[in-house]
Backbone as a printed PyTorch tensor [residue, N CA C, xyz], in Angstrom:
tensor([[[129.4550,  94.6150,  60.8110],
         [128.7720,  95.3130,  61.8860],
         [129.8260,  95.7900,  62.8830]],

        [[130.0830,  96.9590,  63.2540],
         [131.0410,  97.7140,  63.8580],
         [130.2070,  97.2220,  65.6990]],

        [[131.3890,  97.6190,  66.4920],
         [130.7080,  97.7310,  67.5290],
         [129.7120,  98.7490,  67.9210]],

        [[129.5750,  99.3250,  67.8070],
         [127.9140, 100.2090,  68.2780],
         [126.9450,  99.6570,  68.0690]],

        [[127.2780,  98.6520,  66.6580],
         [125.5350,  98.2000,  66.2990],
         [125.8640,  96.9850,  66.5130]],

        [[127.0260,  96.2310,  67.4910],
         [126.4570,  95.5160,  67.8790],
         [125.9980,  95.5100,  69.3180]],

        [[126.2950,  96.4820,  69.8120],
         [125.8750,  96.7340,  70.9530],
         [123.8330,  97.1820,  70.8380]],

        [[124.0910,  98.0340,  69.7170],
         [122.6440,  98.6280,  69.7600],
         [121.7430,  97.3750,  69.2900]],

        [[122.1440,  96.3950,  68.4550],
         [121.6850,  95.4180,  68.0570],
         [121.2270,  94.3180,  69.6440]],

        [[122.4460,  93.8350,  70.2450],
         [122.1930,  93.2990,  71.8710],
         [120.9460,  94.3830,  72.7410]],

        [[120.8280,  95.7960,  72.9830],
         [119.9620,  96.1250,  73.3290],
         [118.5950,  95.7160,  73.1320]],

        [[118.2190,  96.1210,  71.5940],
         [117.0400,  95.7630,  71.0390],
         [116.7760,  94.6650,  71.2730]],

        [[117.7660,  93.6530,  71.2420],
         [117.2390,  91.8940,  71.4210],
         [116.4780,  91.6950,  72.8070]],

        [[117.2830,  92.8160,  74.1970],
         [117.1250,  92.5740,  75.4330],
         [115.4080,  92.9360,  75.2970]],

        [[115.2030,  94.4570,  74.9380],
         [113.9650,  94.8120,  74.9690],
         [113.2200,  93.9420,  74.2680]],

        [[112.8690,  93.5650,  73.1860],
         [112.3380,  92.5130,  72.3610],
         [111.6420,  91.3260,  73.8490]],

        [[112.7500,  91.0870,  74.5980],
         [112.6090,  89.6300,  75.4870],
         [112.0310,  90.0440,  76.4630]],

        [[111.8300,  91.6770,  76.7750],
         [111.5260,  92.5230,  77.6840],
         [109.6400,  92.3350,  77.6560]],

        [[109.7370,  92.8270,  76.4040],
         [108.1990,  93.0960,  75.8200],
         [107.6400,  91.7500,  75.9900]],

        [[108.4400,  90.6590,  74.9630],
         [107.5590,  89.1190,  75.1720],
         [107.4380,  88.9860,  76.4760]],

        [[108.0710,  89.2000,  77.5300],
         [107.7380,  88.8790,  78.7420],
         [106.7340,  89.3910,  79.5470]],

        [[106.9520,  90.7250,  79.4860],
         [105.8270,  91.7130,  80.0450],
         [104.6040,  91.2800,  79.2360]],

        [[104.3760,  91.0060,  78.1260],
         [102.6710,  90.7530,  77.2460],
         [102.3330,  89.3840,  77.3870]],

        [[103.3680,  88.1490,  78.3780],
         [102.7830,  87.1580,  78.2660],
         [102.2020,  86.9070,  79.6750]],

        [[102.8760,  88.0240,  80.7560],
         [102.3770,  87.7460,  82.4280],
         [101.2320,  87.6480,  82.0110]],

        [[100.4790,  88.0940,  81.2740],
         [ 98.7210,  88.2830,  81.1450],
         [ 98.0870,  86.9450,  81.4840]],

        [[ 98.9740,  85.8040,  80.8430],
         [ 98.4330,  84.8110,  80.9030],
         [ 98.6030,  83.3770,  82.2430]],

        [[ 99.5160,  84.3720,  82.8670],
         [ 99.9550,  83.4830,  84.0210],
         [ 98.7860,  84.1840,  85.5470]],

        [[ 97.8590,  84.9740,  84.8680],
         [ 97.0700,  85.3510,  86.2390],
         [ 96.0850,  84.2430,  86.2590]],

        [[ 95.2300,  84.2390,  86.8520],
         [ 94.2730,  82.6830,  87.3170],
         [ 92.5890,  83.8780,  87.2250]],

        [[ 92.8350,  84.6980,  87.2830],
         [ 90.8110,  85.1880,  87.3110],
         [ 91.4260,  86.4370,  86.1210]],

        [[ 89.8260,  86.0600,  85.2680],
         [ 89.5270,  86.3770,  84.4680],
         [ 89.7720,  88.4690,  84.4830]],

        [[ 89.1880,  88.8590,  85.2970],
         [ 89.0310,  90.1340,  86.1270],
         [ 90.6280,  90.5800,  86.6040]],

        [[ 91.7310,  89.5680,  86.9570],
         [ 92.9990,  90.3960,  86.6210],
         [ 93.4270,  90.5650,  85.5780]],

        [[ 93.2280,  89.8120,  84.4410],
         [ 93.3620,  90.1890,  83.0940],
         [ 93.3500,  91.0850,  82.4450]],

        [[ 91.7730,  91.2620,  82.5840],
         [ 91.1700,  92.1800,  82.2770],
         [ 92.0730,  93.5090,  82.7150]],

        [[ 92.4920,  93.7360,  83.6840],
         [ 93.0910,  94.8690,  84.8850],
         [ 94.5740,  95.1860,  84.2760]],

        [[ 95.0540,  93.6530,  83.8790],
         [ 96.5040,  94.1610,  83.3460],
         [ 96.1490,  94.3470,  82.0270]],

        [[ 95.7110,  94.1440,  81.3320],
         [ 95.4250,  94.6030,  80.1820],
         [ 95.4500,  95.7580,  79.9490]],

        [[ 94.3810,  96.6990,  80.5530],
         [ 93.9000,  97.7940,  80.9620],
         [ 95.4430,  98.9450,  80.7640]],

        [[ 95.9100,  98.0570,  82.1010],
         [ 96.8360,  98.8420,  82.2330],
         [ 98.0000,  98.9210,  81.0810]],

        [[ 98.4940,  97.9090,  81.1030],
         [ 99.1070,  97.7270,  79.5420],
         [ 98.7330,  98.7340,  78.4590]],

        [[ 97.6380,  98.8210,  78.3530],
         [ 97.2400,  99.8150,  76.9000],
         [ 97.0510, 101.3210,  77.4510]],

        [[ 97.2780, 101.7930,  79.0600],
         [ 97.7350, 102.5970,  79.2060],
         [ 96.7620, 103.6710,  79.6640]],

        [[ 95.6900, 102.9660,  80.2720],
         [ 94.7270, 103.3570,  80.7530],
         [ 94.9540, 103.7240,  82.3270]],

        [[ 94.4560, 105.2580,  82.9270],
         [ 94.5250, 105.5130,  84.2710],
         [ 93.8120, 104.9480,  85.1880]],

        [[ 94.0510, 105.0750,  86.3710],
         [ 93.3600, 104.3510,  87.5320],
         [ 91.8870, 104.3900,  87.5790]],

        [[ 91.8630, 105.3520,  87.6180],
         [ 90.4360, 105.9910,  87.3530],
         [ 89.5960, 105.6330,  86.0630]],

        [[ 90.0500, 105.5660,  84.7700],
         [ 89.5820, 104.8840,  83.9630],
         [ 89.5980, 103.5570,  83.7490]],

        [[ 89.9950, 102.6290,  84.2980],
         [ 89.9510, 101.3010,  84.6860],
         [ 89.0380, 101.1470,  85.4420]],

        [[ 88.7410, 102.1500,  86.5670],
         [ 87.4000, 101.5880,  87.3310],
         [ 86.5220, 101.7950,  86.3600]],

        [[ 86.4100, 102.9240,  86.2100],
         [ 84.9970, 103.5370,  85.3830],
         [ 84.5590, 102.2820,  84.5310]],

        [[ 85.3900, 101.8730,  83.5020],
         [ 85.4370, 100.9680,  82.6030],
         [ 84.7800,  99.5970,  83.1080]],

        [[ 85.8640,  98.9670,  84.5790],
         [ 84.9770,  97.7880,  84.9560],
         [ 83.7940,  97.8370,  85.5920]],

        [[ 83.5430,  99.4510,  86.3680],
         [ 82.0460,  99.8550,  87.1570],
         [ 82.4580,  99.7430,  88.6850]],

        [[ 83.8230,  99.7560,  88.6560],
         [ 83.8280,  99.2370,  90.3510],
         [ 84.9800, 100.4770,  90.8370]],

        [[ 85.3240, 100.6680,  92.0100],
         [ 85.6080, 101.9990,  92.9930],
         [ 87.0900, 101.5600,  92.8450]],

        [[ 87.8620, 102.6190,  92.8250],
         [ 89.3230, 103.0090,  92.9090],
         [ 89.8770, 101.6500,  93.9220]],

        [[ 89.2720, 102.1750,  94.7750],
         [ 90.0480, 101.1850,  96.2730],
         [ 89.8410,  99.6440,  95.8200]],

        [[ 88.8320,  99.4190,  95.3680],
         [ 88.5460,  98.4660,  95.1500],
         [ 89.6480,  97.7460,  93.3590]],

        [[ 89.8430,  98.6020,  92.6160],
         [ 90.4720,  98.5240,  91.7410],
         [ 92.2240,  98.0560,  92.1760]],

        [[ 92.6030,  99.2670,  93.3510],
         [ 93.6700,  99.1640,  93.5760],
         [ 94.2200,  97.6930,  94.5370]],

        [[ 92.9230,  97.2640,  94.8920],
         [ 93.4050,  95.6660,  95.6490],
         [ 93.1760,  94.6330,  94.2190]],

        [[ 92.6200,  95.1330,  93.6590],
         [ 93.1570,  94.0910,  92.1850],
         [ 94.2320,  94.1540,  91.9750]],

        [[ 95.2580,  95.3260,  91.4480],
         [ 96.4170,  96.0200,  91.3310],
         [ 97.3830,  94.9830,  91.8900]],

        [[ 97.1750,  95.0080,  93.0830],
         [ 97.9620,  94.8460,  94.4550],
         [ 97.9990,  93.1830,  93.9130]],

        [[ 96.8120,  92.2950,  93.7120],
         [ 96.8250,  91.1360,  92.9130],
         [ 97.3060,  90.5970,  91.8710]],

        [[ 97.5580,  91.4530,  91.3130],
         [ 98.1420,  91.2170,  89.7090],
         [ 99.5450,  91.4080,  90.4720]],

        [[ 99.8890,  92.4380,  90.5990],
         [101.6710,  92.6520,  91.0940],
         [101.6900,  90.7660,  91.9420]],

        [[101.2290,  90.7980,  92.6980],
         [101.5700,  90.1630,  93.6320],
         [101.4700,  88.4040,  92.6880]],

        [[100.8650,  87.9730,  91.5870],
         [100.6900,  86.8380,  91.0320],
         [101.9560,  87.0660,  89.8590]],

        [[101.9930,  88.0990,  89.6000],
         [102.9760,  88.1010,  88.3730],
         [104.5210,  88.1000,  89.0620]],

        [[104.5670,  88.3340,  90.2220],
         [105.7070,  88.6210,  90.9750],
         [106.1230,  87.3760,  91.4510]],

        [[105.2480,  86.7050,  92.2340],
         [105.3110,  84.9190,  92.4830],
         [105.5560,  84.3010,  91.4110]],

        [[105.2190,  84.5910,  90.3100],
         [106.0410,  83.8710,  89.6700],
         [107.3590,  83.4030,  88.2010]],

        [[107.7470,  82.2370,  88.5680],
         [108.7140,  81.9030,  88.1470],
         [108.8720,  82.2710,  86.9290]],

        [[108.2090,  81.5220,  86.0200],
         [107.8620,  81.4530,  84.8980],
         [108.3220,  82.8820,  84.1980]],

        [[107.3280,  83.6920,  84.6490],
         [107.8080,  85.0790,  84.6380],
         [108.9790,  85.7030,  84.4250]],

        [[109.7720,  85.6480,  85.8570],
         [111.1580,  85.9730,  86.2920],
         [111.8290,  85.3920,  85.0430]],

        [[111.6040,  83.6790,  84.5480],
         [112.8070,  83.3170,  83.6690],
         [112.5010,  84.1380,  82.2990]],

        [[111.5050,  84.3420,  82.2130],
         [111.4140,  85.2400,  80.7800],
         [112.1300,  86.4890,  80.8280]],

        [[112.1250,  86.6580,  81.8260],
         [112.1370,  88.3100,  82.1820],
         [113.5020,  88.5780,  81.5950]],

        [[114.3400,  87.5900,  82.7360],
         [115.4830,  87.6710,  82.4610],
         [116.5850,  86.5690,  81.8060]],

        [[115.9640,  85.7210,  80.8940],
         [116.1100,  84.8200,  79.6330],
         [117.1950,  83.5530,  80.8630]],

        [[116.5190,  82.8940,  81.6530],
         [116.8040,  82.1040,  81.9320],
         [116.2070,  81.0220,  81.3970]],

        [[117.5010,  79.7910,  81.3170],
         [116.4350,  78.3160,  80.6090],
         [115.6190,  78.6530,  79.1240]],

        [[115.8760,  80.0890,  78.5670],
         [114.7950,  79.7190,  77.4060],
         [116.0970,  80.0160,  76.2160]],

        [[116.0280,  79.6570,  74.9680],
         [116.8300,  80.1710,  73.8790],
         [116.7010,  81.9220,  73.7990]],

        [[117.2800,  82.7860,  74.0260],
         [117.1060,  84.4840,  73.6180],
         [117.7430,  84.6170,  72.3920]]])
């Protein structure tokens, strides 16, 4: 393996740890209804179709938003995945 691929090889690993991390915050929220919200968003659904979907108003969507950032951001757990602290990468 020449250097490029092992460089391109180290990339892919980073993203790989990128993705497990980002698809497991799902499970570090506490109500059922942010889940639901990051999910949503995850599969790439607009603001607007996230309300529609749960039945409830933009503003009201966007202080969920504001919830999810704010639980996935607190925490730790998170961060060490994020950035492969304490775990084997």
């Amino acid at each position: 393996m020449d250097i490029r691929e092992q460089k391109q090889y180290e990339r892919l690993k980073g993203y790989k740890r990128k993705v497990v991390a980002i698809e497991s915050a799902g499970d570090f929220l506490d109500k059922e209804i942010l889940k639901i919200v990051y999910d949503c968003i995850l599969s790439g659904m607009t603001r607007k179709q996230i309300a529609i979907h749960l039945e409830i108003s933009v503003d009201s969507l966007d202080k969920l938003r504001a919830e999810v950032k704010s639980q996935i951001g607190s925490n730790t757990t998170f961060s060490e995945l994020l950035h492969c602290e304490n775990f084997a990468c």
